[in-house]
C-alpha positions in Angstrom: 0.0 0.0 0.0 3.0 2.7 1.1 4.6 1.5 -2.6 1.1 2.2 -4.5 0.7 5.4 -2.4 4.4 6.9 -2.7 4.1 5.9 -6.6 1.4 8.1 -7.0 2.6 11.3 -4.7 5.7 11.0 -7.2 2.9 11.1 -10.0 1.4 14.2 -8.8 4.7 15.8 -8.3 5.6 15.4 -11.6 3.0 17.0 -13.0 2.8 19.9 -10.3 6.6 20.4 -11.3 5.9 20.1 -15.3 2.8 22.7 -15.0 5.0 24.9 -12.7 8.0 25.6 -15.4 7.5 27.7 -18.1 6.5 26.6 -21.3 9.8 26.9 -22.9 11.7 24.6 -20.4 9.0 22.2 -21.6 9.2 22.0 -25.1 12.5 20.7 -26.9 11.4 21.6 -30.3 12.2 24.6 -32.0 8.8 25.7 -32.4 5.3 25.7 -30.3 3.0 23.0 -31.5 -0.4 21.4 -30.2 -2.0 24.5 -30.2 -5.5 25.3 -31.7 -5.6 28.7 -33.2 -9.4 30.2 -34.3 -9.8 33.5 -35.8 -13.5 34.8 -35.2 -16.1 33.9 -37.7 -16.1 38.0 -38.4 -15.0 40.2 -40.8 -15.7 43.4 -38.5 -15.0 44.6 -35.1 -16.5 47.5 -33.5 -15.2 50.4 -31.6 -15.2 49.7 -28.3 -14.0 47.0 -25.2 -13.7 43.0 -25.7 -13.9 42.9 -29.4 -12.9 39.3 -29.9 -10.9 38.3 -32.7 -9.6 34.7 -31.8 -9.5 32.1 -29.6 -5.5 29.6 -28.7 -6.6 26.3 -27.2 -3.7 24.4 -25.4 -3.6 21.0 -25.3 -2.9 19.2 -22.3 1.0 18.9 -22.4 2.0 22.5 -22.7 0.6 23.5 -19.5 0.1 27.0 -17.6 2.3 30.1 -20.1 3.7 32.4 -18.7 4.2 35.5 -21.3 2.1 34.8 -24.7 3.4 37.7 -27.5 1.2 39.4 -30.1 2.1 40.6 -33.5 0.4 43.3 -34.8 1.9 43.7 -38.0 -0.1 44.8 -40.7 -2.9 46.9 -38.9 -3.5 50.1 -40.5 -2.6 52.3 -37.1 -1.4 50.9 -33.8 -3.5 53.5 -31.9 -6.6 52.1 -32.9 -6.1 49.4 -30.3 -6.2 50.9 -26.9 -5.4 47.7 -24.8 -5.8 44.2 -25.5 -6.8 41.2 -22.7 -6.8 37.6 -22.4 -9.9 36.0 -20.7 -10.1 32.4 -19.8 -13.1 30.5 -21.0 -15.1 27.3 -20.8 -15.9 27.2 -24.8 -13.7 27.8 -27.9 -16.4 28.1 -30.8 -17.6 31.6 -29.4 -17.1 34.4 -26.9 -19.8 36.0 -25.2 -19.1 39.6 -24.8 -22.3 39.9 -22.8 -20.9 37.7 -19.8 -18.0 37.9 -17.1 -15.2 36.4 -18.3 -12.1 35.3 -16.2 -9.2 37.9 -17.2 -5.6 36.4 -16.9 -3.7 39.0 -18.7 -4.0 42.3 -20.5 -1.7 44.3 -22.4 -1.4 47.6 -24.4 0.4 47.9 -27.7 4.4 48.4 -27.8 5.4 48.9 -31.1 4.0 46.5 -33.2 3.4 43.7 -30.2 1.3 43.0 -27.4 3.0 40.9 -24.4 0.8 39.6 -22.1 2.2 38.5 -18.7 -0.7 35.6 -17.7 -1.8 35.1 -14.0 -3.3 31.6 -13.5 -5.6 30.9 -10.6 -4.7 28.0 -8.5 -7.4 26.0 -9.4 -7.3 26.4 -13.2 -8.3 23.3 -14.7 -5.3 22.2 -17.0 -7.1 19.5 -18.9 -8.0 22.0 -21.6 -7.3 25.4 -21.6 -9.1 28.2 -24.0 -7.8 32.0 -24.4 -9.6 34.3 -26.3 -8.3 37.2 -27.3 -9.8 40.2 -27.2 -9.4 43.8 -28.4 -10.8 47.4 -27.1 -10.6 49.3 -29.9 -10.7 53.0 -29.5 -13.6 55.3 -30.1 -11.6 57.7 -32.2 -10.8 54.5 -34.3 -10.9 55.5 -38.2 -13.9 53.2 -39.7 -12.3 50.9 -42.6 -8.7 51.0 -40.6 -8.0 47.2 -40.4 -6.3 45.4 -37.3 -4.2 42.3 -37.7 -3.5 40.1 -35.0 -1.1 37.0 -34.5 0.0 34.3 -31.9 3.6 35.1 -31.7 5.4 33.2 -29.0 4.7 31.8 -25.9 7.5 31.9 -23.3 9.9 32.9 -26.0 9.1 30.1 -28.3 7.7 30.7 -31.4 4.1 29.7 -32.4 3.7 27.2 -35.4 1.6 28.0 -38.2 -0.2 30.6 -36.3 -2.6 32.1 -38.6 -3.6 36.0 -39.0 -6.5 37.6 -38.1 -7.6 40.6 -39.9 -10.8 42.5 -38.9 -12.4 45.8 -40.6 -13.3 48.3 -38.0 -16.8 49.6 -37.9 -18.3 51.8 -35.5 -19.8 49.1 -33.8 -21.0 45.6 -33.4 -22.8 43.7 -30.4 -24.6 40.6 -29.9 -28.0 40.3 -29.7 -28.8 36.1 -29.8 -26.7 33.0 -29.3 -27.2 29.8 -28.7 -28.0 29.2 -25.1 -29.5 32.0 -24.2 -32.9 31.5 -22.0 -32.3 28.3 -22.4 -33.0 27.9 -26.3 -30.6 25.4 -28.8 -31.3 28.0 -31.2 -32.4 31.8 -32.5 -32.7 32.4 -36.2 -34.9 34.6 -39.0 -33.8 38.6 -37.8 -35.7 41.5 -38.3 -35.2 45.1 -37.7 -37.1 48.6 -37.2 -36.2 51.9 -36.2 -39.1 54.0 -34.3 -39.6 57.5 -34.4 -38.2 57.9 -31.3 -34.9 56.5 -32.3 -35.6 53.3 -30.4 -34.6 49.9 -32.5 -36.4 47.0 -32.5 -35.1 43.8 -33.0 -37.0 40.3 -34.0 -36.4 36.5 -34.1 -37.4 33.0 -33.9 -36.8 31.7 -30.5 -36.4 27.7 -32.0 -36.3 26.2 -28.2 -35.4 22.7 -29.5 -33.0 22.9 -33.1 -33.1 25.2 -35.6 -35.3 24.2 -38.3 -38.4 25.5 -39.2 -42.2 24.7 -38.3 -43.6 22.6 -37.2 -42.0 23.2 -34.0 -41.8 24.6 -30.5 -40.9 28.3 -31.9 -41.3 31.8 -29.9 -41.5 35.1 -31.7 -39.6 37.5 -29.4 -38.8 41.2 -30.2 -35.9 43.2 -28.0 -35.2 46.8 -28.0 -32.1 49.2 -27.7 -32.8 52.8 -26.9 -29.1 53.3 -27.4 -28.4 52.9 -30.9 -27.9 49.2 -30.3 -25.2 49.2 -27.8 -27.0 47.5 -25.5 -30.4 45.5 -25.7 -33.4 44.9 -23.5 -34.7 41.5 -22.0 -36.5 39.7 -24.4 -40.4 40.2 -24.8 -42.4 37.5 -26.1 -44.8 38.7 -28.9 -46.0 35.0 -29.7 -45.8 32.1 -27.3 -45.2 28.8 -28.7 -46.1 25.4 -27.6 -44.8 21.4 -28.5 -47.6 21.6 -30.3 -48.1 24.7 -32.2 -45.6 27.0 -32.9 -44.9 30.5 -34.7 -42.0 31.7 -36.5 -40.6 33.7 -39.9 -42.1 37.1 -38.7 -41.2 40.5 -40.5 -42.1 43.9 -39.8 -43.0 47.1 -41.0 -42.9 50.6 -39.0 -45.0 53.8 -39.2 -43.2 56.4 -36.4 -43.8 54.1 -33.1 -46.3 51.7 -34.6 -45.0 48.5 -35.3 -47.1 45.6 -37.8 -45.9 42.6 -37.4 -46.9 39.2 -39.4 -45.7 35.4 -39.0 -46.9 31.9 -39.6 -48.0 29.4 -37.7 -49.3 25.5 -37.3 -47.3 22.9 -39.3 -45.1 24.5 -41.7 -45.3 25.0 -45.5 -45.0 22.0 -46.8 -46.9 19.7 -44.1 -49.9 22.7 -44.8 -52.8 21.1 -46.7 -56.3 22.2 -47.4 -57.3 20.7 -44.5 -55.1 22.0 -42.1 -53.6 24.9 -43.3 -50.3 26.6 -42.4 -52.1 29.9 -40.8 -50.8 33.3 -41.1 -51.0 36.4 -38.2 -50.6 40.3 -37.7 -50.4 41.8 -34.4 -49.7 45.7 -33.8 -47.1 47.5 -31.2 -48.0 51.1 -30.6 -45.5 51.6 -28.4 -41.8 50.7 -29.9 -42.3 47.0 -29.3 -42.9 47.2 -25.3 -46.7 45.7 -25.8 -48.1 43.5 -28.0 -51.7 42.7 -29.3 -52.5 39.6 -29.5 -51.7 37.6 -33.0 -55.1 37.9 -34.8 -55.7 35.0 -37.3 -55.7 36.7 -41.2 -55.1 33.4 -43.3 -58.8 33.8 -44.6 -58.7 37.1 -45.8 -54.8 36.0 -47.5 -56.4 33.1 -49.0 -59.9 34.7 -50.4 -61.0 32.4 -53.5 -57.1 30.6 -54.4 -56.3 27.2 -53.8 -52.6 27.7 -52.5 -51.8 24.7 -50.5 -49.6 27.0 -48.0 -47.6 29.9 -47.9 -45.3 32.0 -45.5 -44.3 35.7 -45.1 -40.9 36.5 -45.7 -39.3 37.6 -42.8 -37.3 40.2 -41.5 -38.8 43.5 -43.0 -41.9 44.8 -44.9 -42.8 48.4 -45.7 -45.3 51.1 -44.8 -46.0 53.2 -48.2 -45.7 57.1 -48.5 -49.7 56.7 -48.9 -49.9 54.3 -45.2 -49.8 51.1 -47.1 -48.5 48.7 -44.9 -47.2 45.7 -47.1 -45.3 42.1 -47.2 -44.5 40.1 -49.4 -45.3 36.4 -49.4 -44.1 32.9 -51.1 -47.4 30.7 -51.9 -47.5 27.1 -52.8 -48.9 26.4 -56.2 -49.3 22.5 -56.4 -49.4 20.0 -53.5 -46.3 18.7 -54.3 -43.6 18.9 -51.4 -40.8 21.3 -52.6 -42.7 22.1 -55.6 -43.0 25.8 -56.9 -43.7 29.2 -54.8 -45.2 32.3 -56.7 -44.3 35.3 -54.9 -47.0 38.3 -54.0 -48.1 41.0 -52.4 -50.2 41.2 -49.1 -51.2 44.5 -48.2 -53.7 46.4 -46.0 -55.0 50.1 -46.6 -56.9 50.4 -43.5 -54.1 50.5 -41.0 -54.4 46.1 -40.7 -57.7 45.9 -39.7 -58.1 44.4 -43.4 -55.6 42.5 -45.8 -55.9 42.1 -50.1 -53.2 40.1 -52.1 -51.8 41.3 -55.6 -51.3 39.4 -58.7 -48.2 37.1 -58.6 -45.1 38.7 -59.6 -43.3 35.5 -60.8 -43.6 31.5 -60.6 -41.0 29.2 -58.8 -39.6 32.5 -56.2 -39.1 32.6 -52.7 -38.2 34.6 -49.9 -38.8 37.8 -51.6 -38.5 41.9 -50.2 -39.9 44.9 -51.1 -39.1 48.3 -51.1 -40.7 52.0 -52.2 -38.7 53.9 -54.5 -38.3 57.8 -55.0 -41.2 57.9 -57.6 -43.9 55.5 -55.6 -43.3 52.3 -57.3 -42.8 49.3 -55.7 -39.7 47.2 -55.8 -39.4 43.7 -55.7 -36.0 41.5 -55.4 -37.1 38.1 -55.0 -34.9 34.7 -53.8 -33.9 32.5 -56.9 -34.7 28.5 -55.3 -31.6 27.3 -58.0 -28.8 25.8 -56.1 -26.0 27.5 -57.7 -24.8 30.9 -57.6 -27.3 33.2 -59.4 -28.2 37.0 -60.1 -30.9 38.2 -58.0 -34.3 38.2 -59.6 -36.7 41.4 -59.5 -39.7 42.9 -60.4 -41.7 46.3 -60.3 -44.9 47.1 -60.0 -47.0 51.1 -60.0 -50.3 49.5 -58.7 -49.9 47.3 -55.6 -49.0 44.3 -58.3 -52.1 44.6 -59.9 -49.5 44.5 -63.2 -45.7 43.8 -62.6 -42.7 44.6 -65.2 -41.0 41.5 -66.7 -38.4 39.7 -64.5 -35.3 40.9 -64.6 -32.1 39.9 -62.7 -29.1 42.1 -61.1 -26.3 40.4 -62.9 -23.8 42.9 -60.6 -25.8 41.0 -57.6 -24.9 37.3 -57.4 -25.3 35.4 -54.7 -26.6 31.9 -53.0 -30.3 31.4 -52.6 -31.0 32.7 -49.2 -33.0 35.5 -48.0 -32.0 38.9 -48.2 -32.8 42.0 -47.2 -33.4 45.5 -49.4 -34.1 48.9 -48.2 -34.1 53.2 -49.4 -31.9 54.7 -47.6 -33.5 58.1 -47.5 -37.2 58.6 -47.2 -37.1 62.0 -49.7 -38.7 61.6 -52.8 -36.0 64.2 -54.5 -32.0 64.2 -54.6 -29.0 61.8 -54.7 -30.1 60.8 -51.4 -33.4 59.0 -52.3 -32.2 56.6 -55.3 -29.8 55.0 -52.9 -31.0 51.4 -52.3 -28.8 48.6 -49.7 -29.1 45.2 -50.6 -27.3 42.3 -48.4 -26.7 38.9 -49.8 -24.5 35.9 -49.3 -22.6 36.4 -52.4 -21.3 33.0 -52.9 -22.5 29.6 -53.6 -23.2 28.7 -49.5 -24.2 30.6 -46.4 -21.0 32.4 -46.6 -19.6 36.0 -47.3 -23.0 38.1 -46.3 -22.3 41.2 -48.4 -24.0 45.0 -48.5 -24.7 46.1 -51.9 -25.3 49.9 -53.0 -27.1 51.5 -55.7 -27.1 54.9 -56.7 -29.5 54.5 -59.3 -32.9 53.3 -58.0 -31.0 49.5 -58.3 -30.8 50.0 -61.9 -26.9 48.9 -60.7 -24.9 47.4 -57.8 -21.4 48.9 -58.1 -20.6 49.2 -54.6 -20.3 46.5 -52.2 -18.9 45.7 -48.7 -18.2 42.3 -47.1 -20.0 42.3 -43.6 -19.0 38.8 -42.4 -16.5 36.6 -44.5 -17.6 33.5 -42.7 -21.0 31.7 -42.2 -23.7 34.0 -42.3 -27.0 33.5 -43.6 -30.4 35.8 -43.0 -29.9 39.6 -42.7 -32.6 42.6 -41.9 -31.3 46.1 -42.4 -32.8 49.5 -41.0 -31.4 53.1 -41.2 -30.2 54.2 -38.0 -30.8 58.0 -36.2 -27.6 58.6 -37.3 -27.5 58.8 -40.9 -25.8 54.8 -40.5 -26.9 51.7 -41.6 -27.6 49.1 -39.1 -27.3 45.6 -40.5 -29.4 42.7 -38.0 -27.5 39.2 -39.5 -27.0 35.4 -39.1 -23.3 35.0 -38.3 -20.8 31.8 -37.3 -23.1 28.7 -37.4 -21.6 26.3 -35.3 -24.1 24.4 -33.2 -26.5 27.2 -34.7 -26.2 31.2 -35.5 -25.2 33.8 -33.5 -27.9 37.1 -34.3 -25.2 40.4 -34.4 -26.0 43.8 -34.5 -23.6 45.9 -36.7 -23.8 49.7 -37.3 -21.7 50.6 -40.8 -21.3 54.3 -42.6 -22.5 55.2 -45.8 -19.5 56.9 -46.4 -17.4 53.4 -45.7 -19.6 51.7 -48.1 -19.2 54.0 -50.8 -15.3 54.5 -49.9 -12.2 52.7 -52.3 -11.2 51.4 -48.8 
């Protein structure tokens, strides 16, 4: 028994003595390996504190460091960073900037570098050790400057392979949704408003158990930031879901404080039959999003006299007219067959929702589709192409609430995967530069990837301008026009396990800019 016991205190002093010295004295190579190095899933990083950028995962043999070095080489100004910190963390697919994290070392820039001196609690668990690294970028920070970051060394040895992060700054960026939160395996489908009163209101699917779509146990949920989106309030249920009947894919449309909101509901779009139909819902906010009516059933009046087998709003945004039209745009079923064609129309309501009419179908075989009002009252449509490849956006216009609808016609300066997008005027004049500017986001590649904002100067006769707003996954996108004069962009981002929902606050000036 004393051999079996003094065997194992020699055990335990070996590794107390290993996880003691520094990392150097334990590696006999030249370089640092078994390290895990993940830049963000971002392409921005907003002014501000704990702006992650990547995460260093340590494997169990290299034990506690002592002094980890950054490089910095390559960012467009050095001040731009004000200090930098290290915080210890449970989870190396995503940092939570909204929780306390465990901070073991900070550092400000000297020169080019950032040398971090760490401070290890006692109890640190050694088994697996994640750093993230994290970034306070300055508020005088110019927007477009770029900051590159790199694992250097770690107690004088130099890093293997360590790859290089390189972020856009913006003027900010904060997280709304993540997995986890309130207990939910998933948040998707973002929409966003801004009220009279500056305030922002945010939507999404609360999808409790995965992140498909209905049927399903799904919450619609609205939160609000009186602060330009810096910060954001509790949650506040607008539709209650159950195992058995949920709701989900909501968009909204704003007229000063008054907020229409429609979804879905039931069994989703392709389980919906004659019989037991998908159903579709408004309910009203005349308050910025604090109160809610209840969702009042309008699938009757959306159906009147067809024989669609289902349909769905598409979420994220719709659009109150310069007469008070409040309208969305919707994807119908045409035949019974699952997956078969959508035709894409209008549903709209003169008399402030109380009742709701449907236009003429703008095209066969669409999707997800969004509208918006240009300077000279027409409506705008850019519809979601269902063909798996990469493909030029698809649109239509219409003078007369799609009572007739121009030919379709595709962007071919605006290509992209078939995803929702989102498409807004950036001014609400009806004369000057100002009101033929149109913003248009869209994965532009052939999967959920590379979420880009498009500009038009010209009514979207063109797309020349365009600015990547996450490089990584990224998926569903709602845009709004901040107090400000900025854009603020409401989007999908870094689906690993299921999205994160970030808010992002960009410049028109950036987006037009060379830079």
């Amino acid at each position: 028994m004393n051999c079996l016991l003094s065997a194992r205190n020699a055990f335990l002093l070996s590794l107390l003595m290993a996880f003691s010295l520094p990392v150097a004295a334990r590696q006999k190579t030249k370089e640092i390996t078994g390290l895990h190095i993940q830049p963000t899933n971002a392409s921005l990083i907003g002014r501000g504190p704990d702006q992650a950028v990547a995460s260093i995962t340590f494997s169990p043999q290299i034990g506690l460091p002592q002094t980890i070095t950054v490089k910095l080489e390559g960012s467009t100004d050095i001040r731009d960073i004000e200090r930098a910190t290290l915080y210890l963390s449970d989870r190396a697919d995503r940092f939570d900037p909204r929780s306390l994290h465990t901070a073991i070392a900070m550092a400000k820039p000297s020169g080019n570098r950032l040398t971090f001196s760490t401070k290890f609690a006692r109890k640190t668990n050694t088994h697996k050790i994640t750093l993230w690294l994290c970034l306070d970028i300055a508020g005088t920070a110019r927007e477009g400057n770029t900051v590159k970051t790199s694992f250097l060394s770690i107690d004088a040895m130099p890093v293997a392979d360590a790859p290089t992060t390189e972020h856009t700054i913006v003027p900010m960026r904060t997280l709304v949704w993540m997995p986890g939160d309130d207990g939910s395996v998933s948040y998707r489908i973002p929409g966003i408003v801004t009220c009279a009163d500056g305030t922002l209101v945010a939507c999404a699917d609360k999808r409790k158990n995965h992140s498909g779509d209905l049927p399903a146990d799904i919450d619609v949920l609205v939160k609000r930031s009186s602060d330009g989106g810096k910060t954001w309030s509790e949650p506040i249920t607008v539709a209650k879901g159950t195992p058995d009947y949920g709701y989900g894919d909501a968009a909204m449309a704003i007229s000063g404080n008054t907020i229409t909101m429609v979804m879905v509901g039931g069994n989703g779009l392709w389980h919906s039959n004659p019989r037991k139909m998908q159903e579709m819902f408004v309910c009203r906010s005349p308050d910025g999003g604090k109160t809610w009516t209840e969702p009042r059933n309008i699938t009757a009046q959306v159906y009147r006299g067809k024989n669609w087998p289902g349909g769905f709003f598409a979420s994220g945004r719709g659009l109150v007219t310069s007469d008070g039209t409040i309208v969305f745009v919707a994807a119908m079923r045409t035949s019974a067959e699952w997956g078969g064609p959508l035709e894409n129309i209008l549903v709209y309501s003169r008399d402030e929702g109380k009742t709701w009419l449907t236009s003429n179908a703008l095209r066969n075989n669409g999707d997800e589709s969004k509208v918006v009002e240009l300077a000279d009252g027409r409506l705008l449509v850019s519809s979601r192409n269902r063909d798996a490849n990469p493909n030029p956006r698809s649109y239509a216009l219409t003078a007369d609430l799609g009572k007739t609808w121009t030919p379709l016609a595709r962007w071919e300066d605006m290509t992209g995967t078939n995803c929702n997008g989102a498409i807004i005027r950036y001014s609400a004049k009806n004369s000057g530069a100002e009101s033929r500017i149109l913003l248009h986001t869209l994965p532009a590649d052939k999967d959920r990837v590379n979420l880009t904002l498009f500009v038009s100067k010209d009514s979207g006769k063109t797309w020349p301008y365009r600015k990547t707003i996450c490089k990584g996954e990224s998926a569903y996108s709602s845009l709004t026009i901040l107090p400000n004069g900025n854009i603020g962009i409401l989007s999908e981002e870094d689906d690993q396990i299921a999205y994160d929902i970030w808010f992002t606050e960009v410049s028109l000036d950036w987006l037009l800019s060379e830079k």
